[in-house]
LUMGUMAR-32796 format. One record per residue (C-alpha): residue number from 1; residue in one letter; x, y, z. Coordinates in nm, 3 decimals, always signed. Layout:
N
REC   num   residu         X         Y         Z
REC   NUM        A         X         Y         Z
...
//
This chain:
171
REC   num   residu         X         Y         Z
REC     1        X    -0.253    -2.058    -2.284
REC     2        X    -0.460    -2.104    -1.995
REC     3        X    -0.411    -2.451    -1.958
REC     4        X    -0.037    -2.387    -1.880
REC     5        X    -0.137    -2.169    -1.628
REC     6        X    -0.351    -2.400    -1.480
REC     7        X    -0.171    -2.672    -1.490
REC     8        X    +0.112    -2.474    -1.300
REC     9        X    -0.155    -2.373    -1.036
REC    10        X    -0.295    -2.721    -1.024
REC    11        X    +0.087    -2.844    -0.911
REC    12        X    +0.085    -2.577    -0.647
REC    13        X    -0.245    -2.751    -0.530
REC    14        X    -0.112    -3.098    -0.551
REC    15        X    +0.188    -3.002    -0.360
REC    16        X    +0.020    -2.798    -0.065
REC    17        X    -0.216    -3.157    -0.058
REC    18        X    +0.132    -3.368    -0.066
REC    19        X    +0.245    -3.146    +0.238
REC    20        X    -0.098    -3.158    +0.445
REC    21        X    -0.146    -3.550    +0.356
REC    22        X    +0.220    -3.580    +0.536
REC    23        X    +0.142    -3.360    +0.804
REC    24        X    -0.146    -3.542    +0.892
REC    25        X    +0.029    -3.929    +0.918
REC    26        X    +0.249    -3.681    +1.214
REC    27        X    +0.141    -3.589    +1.596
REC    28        X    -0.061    -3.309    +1.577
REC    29        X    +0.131    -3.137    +1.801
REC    30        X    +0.414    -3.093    +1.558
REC    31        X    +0.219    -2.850    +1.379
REC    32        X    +0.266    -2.639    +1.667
REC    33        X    +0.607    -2.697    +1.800
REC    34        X    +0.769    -2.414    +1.871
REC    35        X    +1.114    -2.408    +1.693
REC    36        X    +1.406    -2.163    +1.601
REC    37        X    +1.305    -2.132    +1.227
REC    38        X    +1.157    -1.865    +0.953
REC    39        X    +0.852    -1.895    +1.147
REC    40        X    +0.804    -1.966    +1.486
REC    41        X    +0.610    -2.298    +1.409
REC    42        X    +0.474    -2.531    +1.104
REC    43        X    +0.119    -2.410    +1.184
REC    44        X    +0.261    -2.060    +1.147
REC    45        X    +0.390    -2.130    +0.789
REC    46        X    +0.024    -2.300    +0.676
REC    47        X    -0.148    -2.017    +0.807
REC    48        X    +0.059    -1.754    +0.574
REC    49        X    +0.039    -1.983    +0.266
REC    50        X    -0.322    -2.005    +0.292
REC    51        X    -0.331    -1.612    +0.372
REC    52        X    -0.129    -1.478    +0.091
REC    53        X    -0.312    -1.741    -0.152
REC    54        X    -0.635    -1.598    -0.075
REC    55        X    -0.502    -1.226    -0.034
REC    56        X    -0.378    -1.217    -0.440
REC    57        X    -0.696    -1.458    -0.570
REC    58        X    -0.887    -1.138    -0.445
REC    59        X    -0.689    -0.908    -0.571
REC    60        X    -0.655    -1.100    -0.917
REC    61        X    -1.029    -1.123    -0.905
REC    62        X    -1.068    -0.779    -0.848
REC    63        X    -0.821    -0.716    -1.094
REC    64        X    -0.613    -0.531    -0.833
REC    65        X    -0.568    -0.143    -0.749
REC    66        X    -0.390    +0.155    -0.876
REC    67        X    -0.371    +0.345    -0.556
REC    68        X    -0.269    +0.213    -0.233
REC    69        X    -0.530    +0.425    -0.031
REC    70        X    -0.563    +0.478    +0.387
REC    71        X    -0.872    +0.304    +0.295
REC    72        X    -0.709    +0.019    +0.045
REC    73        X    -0.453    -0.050    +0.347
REC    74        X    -0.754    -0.080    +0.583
REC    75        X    -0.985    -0.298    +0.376
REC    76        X    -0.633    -0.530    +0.300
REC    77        X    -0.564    -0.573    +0.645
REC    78        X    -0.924    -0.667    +0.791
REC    79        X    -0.964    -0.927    +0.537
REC    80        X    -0.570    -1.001    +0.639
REC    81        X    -0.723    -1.048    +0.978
REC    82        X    -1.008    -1.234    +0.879
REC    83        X    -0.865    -1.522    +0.731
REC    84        X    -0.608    -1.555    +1.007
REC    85        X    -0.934    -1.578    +1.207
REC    86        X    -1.044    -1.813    +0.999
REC    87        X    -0.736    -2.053    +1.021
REC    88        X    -0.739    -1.997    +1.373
REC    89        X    -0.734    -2.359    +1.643
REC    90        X    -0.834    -2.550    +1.302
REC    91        X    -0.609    -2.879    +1.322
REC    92        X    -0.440    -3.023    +1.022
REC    93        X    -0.784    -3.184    +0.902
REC    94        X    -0.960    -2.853    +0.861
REC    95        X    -0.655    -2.669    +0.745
REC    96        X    -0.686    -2.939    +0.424
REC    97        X    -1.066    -2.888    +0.377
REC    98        X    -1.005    -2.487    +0.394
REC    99        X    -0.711    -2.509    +0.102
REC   100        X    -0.912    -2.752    -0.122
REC   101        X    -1.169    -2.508    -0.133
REC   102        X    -0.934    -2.201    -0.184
REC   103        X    -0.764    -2.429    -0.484
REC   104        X    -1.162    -2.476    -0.629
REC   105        X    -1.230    -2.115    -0.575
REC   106        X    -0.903    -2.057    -0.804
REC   107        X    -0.934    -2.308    -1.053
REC   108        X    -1.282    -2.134    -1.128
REC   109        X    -1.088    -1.857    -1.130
REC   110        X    -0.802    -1.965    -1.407
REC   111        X    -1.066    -2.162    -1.604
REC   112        X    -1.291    -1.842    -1.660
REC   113        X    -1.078    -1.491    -1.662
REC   114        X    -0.841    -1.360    -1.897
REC   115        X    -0.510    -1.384    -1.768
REC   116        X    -0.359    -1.152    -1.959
REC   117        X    -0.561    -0.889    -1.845
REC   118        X    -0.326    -0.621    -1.588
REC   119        X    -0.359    -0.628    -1.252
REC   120        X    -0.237    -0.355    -1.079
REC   121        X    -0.098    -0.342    -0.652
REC   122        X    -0.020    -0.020    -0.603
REC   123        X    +0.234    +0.092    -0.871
REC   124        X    +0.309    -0.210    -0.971
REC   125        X    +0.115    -0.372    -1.258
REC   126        X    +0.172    -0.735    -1.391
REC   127        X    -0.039    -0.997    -1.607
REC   128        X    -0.247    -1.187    -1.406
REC   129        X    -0.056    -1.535    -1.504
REC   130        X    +0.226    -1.389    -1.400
REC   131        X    +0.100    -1.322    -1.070
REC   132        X    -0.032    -1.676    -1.098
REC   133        X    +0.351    -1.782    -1.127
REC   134        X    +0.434    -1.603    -0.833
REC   135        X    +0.166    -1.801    -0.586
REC   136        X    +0.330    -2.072    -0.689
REC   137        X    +0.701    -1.978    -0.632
REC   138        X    +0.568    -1.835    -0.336
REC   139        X    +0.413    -2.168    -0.225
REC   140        X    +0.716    -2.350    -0.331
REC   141        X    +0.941    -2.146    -0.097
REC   142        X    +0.723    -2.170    +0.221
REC   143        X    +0.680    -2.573    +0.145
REC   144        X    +1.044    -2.602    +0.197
REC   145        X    +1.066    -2.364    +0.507
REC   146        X    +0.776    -2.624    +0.636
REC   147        X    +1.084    -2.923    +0.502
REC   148        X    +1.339    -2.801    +0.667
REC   149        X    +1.118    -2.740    +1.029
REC   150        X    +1.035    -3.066    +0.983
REC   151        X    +1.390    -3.223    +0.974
REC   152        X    +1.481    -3.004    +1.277
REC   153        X    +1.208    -3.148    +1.448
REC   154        X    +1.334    -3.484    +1.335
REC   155        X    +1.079    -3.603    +1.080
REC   156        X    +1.098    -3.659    +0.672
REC   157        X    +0.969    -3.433    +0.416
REC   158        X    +0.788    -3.502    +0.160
REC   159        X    +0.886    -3.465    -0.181
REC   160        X    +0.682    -3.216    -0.365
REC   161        X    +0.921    -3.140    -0.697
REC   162        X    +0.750    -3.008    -0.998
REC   163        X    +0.889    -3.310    -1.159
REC   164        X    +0.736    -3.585    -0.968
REC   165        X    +0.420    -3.379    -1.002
REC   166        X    +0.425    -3.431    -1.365
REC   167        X    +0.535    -3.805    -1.352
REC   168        X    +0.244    -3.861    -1.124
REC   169        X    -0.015    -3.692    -1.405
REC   170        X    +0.126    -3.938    -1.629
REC   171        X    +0.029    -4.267    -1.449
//
């Protein structure tokens, strides 16, 4: 059951890659062209993928939290802060680097943990694979925001559709 999992996550990889390979063949400054959009800029959108993919493999590593605490919210929003930091002036180049080595980090992840163990946020409480599902739709929404900036701005997309993910793992 794992593998389905995985392989889910692994298309989320492959598709962030498929977006950052693209990005790169662009001017740079497109990344940070200011536009009227869901966010302000492409660079914008990277940095909260790679933020909330980081934010839940810690909290599905840590199994999550019952209670939100004044000290929960605190520790949540430093490390918020920190990987902002962290993405922070890195061109498209080093944005790639820093998401192949989040998708390692959760591939080690997926390949080693029960994911039907519960993971709580707060109140809520949901199966880790299920919160697995949810990085993905999550990525899978933001990659078209970062589609549709890029038409405004006058460029392609690139396709990134679970299907053409799973003809390319054929060949």
């Amino acid at each position: 059951m794992n593998n389905e999992v995985l392989n889910l996550y692994n298309y989320h990889a492959w598709a962030n890659d498929q977006i950052l390979a693209h990005l790169q063949t662009l001017p740079e400054e497109i990344c940070r062209t200011t536009i009227q959009s869901v966010f302000p800029n492409i660079h914008d959108v990277l940095v909260h993928l790679y933020v909330i993919d980081c934010g839940w493999l810690d909290i599905l590593i840590s199994k999550g939290f019952s209670e939100m605490t004044a000290e929960q919210i605190d520790q949540l929003q430093r490390t918020t802060e920190q990987y902002i930091q962290d993405m922070h002036g890195n061109n498209i180049e080093e944005i790639q680097i820093m998401f192949t080595r989040l998708s390692d980090r959760f591939r080690t992840f997926l390949e080693h943990e029960d994911l039907d163990t519960i993971c709580a946020y707060g109140a809520f409480e949901a199966r880790r694979r299920e919160l697995i599902q949810h990085v993905v739709n999550h990525g899978t929404y933001h990659r078209g925001n970062i589609t549709a900036m890029l038409r405004q701005l006058g460029h392609p997309g690139v396709q990134t559709d679970y299907t053409l993910y799973l003809f390319v793992k054929t060949v």
